[in-house]
Structure formats: structure tokens, C-alpha cells
N, C-alpha and C positions, 0 to 999 in steps of 0.2 A: 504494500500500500504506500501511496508515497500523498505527502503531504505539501503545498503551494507556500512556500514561506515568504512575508508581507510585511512592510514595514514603512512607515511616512517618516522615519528616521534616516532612513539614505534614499538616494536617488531611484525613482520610479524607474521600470521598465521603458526602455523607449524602442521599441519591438516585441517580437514576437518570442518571449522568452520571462522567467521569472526571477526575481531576485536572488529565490534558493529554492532547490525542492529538495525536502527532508523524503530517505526510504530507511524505515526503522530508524536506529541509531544513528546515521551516516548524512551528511547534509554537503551537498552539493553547490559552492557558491557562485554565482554568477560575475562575471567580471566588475568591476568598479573604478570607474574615475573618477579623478576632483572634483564633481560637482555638489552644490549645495543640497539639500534633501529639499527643502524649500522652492528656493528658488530656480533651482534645476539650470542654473548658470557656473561653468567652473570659476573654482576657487584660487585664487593667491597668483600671484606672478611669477613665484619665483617655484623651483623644482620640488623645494621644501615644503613649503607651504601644500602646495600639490598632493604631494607624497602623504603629507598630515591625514592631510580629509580621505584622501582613496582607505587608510586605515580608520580612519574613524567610521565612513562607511561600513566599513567591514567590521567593525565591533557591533554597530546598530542591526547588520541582517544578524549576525552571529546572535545579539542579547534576543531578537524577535524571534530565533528557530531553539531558544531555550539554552542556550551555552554562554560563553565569550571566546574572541578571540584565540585565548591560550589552548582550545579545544581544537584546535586547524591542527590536521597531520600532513598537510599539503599544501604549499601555497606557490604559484603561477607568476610570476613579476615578469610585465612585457614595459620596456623599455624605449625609445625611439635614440635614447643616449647610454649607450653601456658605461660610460664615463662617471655616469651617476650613480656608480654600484655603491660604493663604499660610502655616499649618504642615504641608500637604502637600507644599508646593512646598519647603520650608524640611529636611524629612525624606527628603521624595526625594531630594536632592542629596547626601544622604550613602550612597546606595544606587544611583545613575547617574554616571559621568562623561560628559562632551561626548564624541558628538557624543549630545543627550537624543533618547530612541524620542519618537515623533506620538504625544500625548494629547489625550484627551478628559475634563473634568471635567463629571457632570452629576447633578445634585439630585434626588432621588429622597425621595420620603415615610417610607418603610420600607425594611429592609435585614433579610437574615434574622439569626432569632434577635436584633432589637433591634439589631444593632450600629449603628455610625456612619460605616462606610469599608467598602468592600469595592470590591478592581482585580482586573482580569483584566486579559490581553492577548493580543498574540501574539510568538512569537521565532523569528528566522532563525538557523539555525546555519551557524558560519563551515565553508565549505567545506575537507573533509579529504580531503588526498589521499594 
């Protein structure tokens, strides 16, 4: 059974696709850019700033599909500047503690709407009994 995960905390679907679909335990996250949940306009000027919201996105589907963040065993970082690794690595750590989800960083030409970062992943929810 899989479940439609929803949230007015991060940015709406803007296609044909869901912010996250939870099957059992396991939640499937949809990609995320800098945009505001709001005003569905991206965020900040600068790569940082960017980088900030695409996680804060991703803590807001994470808290609506019943977890947080530290629950990701996978996360997707698509890039247009590989140059900007080591302020990804550098921002993620304030948004991961040990033990860090299995990443993949990979370069990519275009990202939508222009941005510079966009993660997706997937998250295990700790078993409730």
C-alpha cells in the first residue's frame, strides 16, 4: 500500500508527481529546490543560501511523512557546479548527525527553473510499535 505524502511546508508539486510516496516503512523523496513553500519563488542569491532551503524543504516533507531528516539512508545531490561540493558537505552537517545516509553527488548541466542544487532521497522510518 503506498501512501501520497503532503505538505504546505515545502514547495508544491509542479507536475505530474508527489512530494513523497511513503510504501510501509520506506519513503521515497521527490526532488527539491530553493524554493519558498509559500511563495513558490526561489530562494537566496547566493549557493548557500540555496543549498539552506532545498534542506529545509527536505526536513518539512520528511516531518509530514512522520520522520526527520536524520531518517534519509539515501540522498541524490544534483549539482550544475561540482565546485560547490565541499559547501554541500560543509551545510549538510548541520542538517545530518553520524551515523550520514549513502550519497551520491552528480553534475548535471541544468536543474529546473535554473537553480544550482537540487536532493532527493529516500527515508526509513524507525519502526513503531
Amino acid at each position: 500500500m503506498k501512501t501520497i505524502i503532503s505538505t504546505e511546508n515545502a514547495p508544491g508539486a509542479i507536475g505530474t508527481y508527489s512530494q513523497a510516496v511513503k510504501v510501509n516503512n520506506t519513503v521515497y523523496l521527490s526532488g527539491q529546490i530553493p524554493l519558498d513553500p509559500q511563495s513558490m519563488e526561489i530562494v537566496g542569491d547566493t549557493f548557500e543560501a540555496q543549498t539552506h532551503q532545498v534542506f529545509k524543504n527536505l526536513c518539512a516533507v520528511c516531518e509530514a511523512a512522520g520522520g526527520e531528516i536524520n531518517d534519509m539512508v539515501k540522498v541524490n545531490i544534483f549539482m550544475t557546479d561540482l565546485s560547490n561540493f565541499a559547501t554541500v558537505n560543509e551545510i549538510m552537517s548541520q542538517y545530518f548527525t553520524e551515523p550520514y545516509p549513502a550519497r551520491a553527488a552528480i553534475g548535471v548541466s541544468q536543474l529546473p527553473k535554473g537553480v544550482d542544487i537540487e536532493i532527493d532521497g529516500v527515508m526509513e522510518l524507525p519502526n513503531v510499535s
